[in-house]
ChimeraX commands (.cxc) that place a marker at each C-alpha (Angstrom):
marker #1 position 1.72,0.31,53.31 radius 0.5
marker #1 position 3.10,-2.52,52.08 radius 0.5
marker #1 position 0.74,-2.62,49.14 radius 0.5
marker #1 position 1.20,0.87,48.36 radius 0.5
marker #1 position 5.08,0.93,48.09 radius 0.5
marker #1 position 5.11,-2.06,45.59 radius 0.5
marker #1 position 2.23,-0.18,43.69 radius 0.5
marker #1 position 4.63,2.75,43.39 radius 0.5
marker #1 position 7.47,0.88,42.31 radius 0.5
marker #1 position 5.44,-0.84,39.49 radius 0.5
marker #1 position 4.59,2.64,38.39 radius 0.5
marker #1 position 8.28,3.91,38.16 radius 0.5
marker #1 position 9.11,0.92,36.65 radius 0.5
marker #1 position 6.38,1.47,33.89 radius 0.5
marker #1 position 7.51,5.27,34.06 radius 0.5
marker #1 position 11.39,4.22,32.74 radius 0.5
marker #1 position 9.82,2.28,30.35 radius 0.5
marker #1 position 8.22,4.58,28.63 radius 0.5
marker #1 position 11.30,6.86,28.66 radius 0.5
marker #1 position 13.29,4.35,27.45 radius 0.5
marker #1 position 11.03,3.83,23.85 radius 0.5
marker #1 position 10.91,7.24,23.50 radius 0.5
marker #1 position 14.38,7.77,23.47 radius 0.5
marker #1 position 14.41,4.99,21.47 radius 0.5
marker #1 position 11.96,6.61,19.02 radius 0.5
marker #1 position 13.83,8.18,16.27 radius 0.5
marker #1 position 15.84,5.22,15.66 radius 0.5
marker #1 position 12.77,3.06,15.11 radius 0.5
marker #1 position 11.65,5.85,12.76 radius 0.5
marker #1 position 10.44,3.57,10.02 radius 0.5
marker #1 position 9.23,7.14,7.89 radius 0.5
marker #1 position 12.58,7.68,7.00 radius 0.5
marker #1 position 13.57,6.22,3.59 radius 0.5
marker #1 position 16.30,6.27,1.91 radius 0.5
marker #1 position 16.78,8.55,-1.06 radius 0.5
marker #1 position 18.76,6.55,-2.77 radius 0.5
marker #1 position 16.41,3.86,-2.55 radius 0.5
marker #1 position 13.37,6.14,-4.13 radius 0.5
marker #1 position 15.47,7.20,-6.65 radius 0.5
marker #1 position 16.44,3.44,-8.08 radius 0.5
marker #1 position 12.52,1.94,-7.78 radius 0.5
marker #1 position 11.98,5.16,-9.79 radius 0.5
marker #1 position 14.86,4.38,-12.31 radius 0.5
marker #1 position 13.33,0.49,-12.28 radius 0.5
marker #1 position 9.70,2.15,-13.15 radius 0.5
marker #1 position 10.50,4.48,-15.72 radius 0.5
marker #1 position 12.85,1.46,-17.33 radius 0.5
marker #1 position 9.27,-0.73,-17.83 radius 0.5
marker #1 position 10.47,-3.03,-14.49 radius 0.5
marker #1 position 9.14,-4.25,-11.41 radius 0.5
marker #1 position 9.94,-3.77,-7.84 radius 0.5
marker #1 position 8.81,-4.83,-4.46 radius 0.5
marker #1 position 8.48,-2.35,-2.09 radius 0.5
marker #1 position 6.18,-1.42,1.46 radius 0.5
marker #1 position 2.99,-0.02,1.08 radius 0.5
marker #1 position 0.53,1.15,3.20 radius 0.5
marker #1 position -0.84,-2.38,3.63 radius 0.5
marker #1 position 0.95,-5.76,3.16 radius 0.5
marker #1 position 4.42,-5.71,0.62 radius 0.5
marker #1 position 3.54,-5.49,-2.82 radius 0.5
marker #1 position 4.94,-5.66,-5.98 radius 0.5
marker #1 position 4.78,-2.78,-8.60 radius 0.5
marker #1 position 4.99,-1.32,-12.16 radius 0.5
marker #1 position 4.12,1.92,-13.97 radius 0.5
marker #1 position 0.42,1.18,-14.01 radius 0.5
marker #1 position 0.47,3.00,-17.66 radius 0.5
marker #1 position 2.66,0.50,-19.06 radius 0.5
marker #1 position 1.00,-2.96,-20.11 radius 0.5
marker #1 position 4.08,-4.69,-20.61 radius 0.5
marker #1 position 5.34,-4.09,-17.08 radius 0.5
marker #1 position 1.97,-5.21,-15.74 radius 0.5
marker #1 position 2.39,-8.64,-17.53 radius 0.5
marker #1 position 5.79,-9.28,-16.08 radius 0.5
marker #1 position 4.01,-9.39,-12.61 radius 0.5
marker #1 position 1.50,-11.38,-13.83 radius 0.5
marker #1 position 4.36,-14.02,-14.65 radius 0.5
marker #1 position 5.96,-13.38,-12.18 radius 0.5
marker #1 position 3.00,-14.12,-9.38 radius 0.5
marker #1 position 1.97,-16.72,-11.62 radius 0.5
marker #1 position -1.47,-15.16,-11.87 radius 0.5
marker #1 position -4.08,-14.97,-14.93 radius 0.5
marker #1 position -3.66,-11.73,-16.90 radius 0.5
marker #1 position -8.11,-11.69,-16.40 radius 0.5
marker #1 position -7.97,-10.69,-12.67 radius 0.5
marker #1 position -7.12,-7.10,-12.48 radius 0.5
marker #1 position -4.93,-5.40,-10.20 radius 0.5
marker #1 position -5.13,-2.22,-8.04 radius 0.5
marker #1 position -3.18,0.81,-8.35 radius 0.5
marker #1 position -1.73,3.36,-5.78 radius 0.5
marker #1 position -2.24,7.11,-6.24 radius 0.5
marker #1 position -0.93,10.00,-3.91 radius 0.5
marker #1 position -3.86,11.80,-4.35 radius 0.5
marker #1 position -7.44,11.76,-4.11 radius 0.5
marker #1 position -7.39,14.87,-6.97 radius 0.5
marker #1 position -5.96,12.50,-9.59 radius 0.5
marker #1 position -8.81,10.75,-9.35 radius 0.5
marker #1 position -10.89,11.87,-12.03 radius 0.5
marker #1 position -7.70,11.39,-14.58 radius 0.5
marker #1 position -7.82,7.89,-14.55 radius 0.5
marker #1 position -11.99,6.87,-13.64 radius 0.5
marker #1 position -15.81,8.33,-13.46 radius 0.5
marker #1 position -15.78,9.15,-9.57 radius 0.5
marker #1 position -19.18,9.02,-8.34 radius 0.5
marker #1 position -20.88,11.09,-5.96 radius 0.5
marker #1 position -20.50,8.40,-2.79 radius 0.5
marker #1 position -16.87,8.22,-3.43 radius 0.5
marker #1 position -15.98,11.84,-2.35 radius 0.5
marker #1 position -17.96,11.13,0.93 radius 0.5
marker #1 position -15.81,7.78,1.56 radius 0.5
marker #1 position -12.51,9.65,0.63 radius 0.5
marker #1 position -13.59,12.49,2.96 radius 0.5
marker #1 position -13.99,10.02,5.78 radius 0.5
marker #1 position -11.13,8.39,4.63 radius 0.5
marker #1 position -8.74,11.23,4.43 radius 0.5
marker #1 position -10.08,11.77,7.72 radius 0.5
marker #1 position -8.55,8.68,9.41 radius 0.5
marker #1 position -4.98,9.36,7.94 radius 0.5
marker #1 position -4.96,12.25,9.96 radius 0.5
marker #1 position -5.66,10.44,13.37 radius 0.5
marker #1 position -2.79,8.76,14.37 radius 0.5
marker #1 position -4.88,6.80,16.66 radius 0.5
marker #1 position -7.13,5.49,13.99 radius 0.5
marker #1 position -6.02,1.71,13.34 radius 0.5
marker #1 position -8.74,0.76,10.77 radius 0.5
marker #1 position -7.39,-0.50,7.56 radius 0.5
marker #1 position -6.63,1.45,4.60 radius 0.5
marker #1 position -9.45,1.33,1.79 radius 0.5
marker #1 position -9.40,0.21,-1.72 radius 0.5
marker #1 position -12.53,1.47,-4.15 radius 0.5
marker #1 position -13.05,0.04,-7.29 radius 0.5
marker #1 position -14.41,2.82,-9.87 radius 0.5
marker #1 position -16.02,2.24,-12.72 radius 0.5
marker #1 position -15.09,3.54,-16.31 radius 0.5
marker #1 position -11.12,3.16,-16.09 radius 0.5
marker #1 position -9.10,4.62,-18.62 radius 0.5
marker #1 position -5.16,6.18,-18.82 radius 0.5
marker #1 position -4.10,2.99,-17.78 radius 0.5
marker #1 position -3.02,-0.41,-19.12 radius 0.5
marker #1 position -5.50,-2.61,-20.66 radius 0.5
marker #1 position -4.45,-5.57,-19.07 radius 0.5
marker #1 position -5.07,-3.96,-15.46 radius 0.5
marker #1 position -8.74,-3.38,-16.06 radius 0.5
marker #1 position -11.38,-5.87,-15.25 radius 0.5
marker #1 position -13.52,-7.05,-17.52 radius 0.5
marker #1 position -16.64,-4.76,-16.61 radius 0.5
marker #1 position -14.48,-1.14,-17.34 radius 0.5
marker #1 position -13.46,-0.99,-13.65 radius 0.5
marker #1 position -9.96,-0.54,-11.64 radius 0.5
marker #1 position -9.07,-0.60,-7.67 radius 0.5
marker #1 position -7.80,2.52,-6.58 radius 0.5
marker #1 position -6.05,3.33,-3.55 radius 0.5
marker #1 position -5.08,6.67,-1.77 radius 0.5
marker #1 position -1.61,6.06,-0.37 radius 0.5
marker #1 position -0.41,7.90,2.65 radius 0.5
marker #1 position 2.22,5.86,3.48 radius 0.5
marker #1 position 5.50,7.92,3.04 radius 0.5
marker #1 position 7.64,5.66,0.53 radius 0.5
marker #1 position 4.87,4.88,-1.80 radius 0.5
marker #1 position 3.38,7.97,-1.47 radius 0.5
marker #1 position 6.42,9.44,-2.73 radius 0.5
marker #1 position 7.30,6.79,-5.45 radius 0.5
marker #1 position 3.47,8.03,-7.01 radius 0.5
marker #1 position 4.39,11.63,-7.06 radius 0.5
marker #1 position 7.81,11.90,-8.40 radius 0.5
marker #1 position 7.05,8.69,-11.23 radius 0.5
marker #1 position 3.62,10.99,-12.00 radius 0.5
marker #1 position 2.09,7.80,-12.84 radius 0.5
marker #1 position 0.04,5.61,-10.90 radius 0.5
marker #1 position 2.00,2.47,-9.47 radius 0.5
marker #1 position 0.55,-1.61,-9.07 radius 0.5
marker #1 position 0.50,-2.51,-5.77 radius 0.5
marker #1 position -0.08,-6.26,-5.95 radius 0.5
marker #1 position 0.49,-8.52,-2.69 radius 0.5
marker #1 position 4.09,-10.08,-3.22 radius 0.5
marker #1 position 3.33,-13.91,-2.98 radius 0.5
marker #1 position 2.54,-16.36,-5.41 radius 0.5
marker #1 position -1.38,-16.55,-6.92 radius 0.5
marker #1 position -2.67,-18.71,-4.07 radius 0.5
marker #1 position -0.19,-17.99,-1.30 radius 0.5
marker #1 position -0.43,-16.19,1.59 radius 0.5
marker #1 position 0.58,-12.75,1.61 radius 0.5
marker #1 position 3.71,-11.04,3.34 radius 0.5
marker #1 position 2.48,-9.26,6.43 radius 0.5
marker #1 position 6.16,-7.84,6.63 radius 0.5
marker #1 position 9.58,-8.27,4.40 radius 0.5
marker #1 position 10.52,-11.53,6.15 radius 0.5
marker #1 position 7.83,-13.57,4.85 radius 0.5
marker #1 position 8.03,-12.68,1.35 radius 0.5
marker #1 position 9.16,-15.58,-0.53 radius 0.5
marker #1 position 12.82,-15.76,-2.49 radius 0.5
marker #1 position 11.17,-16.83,-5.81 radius 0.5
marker #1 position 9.16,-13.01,-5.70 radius 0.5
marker #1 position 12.32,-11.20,-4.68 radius 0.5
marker #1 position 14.34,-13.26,-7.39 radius 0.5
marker #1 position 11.57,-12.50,-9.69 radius 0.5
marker #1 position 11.64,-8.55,-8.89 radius 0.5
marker #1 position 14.27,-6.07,-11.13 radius 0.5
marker #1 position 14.42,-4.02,-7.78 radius 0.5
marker #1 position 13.42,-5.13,-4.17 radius 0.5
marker #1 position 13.27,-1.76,-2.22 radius 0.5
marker #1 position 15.18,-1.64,1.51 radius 0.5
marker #1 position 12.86,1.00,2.93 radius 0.5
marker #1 position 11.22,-0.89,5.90 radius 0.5
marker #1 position 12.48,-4.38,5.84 radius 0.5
marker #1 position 12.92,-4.61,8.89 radius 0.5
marker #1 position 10.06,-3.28,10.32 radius 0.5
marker #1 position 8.15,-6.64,11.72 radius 0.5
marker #1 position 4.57,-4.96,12.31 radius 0.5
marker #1 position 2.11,-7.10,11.00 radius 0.5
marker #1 position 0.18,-5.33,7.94 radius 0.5
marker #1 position -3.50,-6.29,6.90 radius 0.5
marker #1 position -4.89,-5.82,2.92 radius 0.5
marker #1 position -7.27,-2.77,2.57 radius 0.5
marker #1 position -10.82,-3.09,2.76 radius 0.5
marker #1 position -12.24,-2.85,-0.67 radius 0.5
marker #1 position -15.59,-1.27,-1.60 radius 0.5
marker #1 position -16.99,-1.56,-5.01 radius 0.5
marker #1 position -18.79,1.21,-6.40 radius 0.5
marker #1 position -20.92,1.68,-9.45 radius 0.5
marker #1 position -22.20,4.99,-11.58 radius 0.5
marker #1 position -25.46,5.07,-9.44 radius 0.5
marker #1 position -23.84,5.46,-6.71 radius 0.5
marker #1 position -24.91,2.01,-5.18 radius 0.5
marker #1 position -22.09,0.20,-3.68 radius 0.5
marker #1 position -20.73,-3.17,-2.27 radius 0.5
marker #1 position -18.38,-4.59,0.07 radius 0.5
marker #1 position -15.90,-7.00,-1.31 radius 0.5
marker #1 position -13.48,-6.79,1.23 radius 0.5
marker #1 position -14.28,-5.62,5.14 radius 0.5
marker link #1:1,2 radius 0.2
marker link #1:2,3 radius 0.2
marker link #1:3,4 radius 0.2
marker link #1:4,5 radius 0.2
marker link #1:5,6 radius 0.2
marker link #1:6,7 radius 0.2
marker link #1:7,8 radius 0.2
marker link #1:8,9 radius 0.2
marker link #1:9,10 radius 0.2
marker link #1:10,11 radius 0.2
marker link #1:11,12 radius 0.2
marker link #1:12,13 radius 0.2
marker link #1:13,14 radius 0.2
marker link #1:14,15 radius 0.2
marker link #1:15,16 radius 0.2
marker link #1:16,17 radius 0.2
marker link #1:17,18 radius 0.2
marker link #1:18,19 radius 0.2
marker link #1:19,20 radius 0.2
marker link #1:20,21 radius 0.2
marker link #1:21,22 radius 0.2
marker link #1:22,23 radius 0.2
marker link #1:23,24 radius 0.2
marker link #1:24,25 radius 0.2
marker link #1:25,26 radius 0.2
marker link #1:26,27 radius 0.2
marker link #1:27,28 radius 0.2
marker link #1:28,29 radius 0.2
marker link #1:29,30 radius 0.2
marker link #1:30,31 radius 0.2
marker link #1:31,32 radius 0.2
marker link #1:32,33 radius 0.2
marker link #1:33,34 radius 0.2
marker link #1:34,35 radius 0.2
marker link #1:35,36 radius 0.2
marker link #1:36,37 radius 0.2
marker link #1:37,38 radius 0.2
marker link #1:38,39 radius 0.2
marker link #1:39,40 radius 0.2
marker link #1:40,41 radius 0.2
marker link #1:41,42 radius 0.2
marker link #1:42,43 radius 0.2
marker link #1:43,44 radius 0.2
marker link #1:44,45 radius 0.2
marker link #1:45,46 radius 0.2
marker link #1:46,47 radius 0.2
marker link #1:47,48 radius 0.2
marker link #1:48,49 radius 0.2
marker link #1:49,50 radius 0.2
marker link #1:50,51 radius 0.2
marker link #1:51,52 radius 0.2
marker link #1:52,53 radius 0.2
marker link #1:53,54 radius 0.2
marker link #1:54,55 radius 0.2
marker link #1:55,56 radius 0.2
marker link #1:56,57 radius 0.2
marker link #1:57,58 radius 0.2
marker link #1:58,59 radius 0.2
marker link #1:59,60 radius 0.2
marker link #1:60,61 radius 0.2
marker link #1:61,62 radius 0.2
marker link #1:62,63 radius 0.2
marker link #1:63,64 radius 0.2
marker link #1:64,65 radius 0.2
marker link #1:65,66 radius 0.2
marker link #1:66,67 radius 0.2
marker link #1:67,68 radius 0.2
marker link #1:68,69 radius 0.2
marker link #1:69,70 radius 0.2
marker link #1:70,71 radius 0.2
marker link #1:71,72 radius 0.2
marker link #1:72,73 radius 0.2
marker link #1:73,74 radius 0.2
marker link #1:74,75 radius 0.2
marker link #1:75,76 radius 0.2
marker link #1:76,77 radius 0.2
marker link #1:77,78 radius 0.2
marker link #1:78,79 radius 0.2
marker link #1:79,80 radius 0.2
marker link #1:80,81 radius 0.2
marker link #1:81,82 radius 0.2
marker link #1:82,83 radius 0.2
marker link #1:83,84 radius 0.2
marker link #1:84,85 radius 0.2
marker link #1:85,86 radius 0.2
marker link #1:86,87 radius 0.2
marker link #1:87,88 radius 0.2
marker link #1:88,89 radius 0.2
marker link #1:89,90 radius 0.2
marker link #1:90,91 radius 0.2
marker link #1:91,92 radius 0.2
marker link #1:92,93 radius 0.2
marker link #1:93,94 radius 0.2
marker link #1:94,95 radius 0.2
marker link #1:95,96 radius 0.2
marker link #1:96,97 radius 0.2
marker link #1:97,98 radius 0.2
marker link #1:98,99 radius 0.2
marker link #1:99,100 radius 0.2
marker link #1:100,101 radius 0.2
marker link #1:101,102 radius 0.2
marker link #1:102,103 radius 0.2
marker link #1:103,104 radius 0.2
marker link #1:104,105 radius 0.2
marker link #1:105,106 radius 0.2
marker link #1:106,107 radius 0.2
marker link #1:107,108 radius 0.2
marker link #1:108,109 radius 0.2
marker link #1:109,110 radius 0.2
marker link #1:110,111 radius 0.2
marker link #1:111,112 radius 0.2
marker link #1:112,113 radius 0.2
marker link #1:113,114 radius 0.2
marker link #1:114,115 radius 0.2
marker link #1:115,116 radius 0.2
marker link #1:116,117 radius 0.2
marker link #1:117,118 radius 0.2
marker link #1:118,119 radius 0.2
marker link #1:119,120 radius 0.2
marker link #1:120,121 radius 0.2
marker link #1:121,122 radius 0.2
marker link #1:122,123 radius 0.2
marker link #1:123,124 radius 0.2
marker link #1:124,125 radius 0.2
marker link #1:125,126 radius 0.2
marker link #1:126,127 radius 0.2
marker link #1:127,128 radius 0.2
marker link #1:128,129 radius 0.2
marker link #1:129,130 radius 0.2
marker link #1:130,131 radius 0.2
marker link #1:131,132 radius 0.2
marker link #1:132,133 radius 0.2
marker link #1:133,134 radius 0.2
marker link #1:134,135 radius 0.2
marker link #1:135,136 radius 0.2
marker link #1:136,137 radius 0.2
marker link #1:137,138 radius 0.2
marker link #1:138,139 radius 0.2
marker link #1:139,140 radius 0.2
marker link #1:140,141 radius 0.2
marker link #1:141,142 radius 0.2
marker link #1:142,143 radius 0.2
marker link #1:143,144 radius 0.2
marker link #1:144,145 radius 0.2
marker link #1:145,146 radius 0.2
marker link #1:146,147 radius 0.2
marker link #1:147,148 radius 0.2
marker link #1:148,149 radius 0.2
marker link #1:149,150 radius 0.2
marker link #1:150,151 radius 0.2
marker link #1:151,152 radius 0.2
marker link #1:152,153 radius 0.2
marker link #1:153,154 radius 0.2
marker link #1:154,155 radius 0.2
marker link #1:155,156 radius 0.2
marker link #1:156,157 radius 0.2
marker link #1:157,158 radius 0.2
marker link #1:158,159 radius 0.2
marker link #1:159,160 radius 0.2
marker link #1:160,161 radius 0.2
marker link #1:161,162 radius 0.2
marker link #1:162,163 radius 0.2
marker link #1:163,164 radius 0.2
marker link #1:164,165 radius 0.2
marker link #1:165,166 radius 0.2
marker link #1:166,167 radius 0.2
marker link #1:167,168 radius 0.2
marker link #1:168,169 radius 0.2
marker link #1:169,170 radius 0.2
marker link #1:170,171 radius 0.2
marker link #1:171,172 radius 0.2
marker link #1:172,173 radius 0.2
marker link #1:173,174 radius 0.2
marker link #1:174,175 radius 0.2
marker link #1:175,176 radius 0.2
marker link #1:176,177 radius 0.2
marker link #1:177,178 radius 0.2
marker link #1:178,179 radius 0.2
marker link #1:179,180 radius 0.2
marker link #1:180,181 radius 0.2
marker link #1:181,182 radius 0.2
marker link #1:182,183 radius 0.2
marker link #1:183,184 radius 0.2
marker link #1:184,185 radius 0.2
marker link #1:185,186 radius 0.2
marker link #1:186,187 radius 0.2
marker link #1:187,188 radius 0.2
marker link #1:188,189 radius 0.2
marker link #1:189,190 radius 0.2
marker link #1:190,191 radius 0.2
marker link #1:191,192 radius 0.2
marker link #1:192,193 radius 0.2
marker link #1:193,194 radius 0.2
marker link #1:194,195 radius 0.2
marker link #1:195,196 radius 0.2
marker link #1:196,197 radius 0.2
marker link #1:197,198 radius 0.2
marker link #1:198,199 radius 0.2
marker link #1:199,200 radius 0.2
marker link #1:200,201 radius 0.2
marker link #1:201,202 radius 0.2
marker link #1:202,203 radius 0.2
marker link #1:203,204 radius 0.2
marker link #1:204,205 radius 0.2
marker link #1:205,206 radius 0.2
marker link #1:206,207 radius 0.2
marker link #1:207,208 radius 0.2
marker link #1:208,209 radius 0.2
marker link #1:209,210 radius 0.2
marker link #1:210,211 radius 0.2
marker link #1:211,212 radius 0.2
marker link #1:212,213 radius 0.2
marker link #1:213,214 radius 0.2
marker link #1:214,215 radius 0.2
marker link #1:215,216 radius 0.2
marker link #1:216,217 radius 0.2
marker link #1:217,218 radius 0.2
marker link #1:218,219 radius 0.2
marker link #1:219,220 radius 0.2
marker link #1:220,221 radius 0.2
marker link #1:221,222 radius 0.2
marker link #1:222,223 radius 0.2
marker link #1:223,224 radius 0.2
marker link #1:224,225 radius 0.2
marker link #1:225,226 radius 0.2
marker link #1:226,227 radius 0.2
marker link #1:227,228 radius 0.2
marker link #1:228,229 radius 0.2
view
């Protein structure tokens, strides 16, 4: 008996527990941006600037991905070589076709993949595919070989930065070429956010650890490789 009534008390403790995050819940909403917020990164992206702002991976840092000029302030800024291309976030999969050739085994890995975003229990990472025969966008974000990384974002900021700028946006880790990359705001370092002509507040202080997408590369034959699990 003994046994039992300290088993039932570890249960009610669990029980208030719960209660208590769920109360908690809406003010730990981290899908609620500010509109305010959207609307300057917007202002920043139509003026040819960069900003850093939450994605659905790690912090990046972005630019119209139609404007070349923007896209070679980042490259300053990180410090990076201008010949190793950046990806670029879309809101949707039906844009696609705009900006590369979409082969045949990409549908079936977007189908799978728009899939996942609807399972909230699903914690794989998001995925980054890397088309072949880019065009629409800035010459210096293409790789050598005619191709571009592409993501699908469903995270609720950028998501909604991509739709209203009607533009794809670069989503580049925000660290130095070399450095690690900023799982979460904290860790991004001062000579990025100095760097940036807009650093976003949406989500800065929401301390989850983030992981970069898994990247598949896929070519007009629709063979494929993994670059990035």
């Amino acid at each position: 008996m003994h046994f039992l009534r300290i088993f039932l008390k570890i249960v009610y403790f669990a029980c208030q527990i719960r209660v208590f995050f769920v109360i908690l819940h809406p003010v730990m909403d981290f899908d609620r941006y500010d509109k305010e917020d959207l609307q300057e990164a917007l202002r920043v992206l139509r003026s040819g600037g960069i900003i850093v702002y939450p994605t659905d991976t790690v912090w990046g840092i972005g630019c119209d991905a139609t404007n070349a000029e923007a896209v070679a302030k980042i490259f300053a800024l990180k410090q990076r070589e201008d010949s190793k291309s950046m990806l670029v976030l879309l809101d949707s999969a039906a844009k696609l076709d705009y900006y590369v050739e979409v082969p045949e085994t990409a549908e079936m890995l977007l189908g799978v993949e728009s899939q996942k975003s609807k399972d909230e229990s699903d914690s794989s990472k998001p995925m980054t595919i890397i088309y072949p025969n880019a065009r629409h966008l800035a010459a210096n974000l293409i790789a050598e070989d005619g191709s571009v990384g592409i993501r699908i974002t469903n995270e609720p900021f950028s998501k909604a930065l991509c739709a209203q700028l009607k533009h794809p946006i670069v989503s580049t880790s925000a660290n130095m070429s070399g450095h690690p990359s900023a799982h979460f705001f904290a860790e991004i370092e001062q000579a990025i956010l100095d760097g940036a002509d807009y650093v976003c507040r949406f989500r800065r202080e929401d301390e989850t650890p983030h992981e970069p997408s898994t990247i598949i590369k896929l070519n007009t034959d629709n063979t494929f490789k993994i670059i990035r699990e």
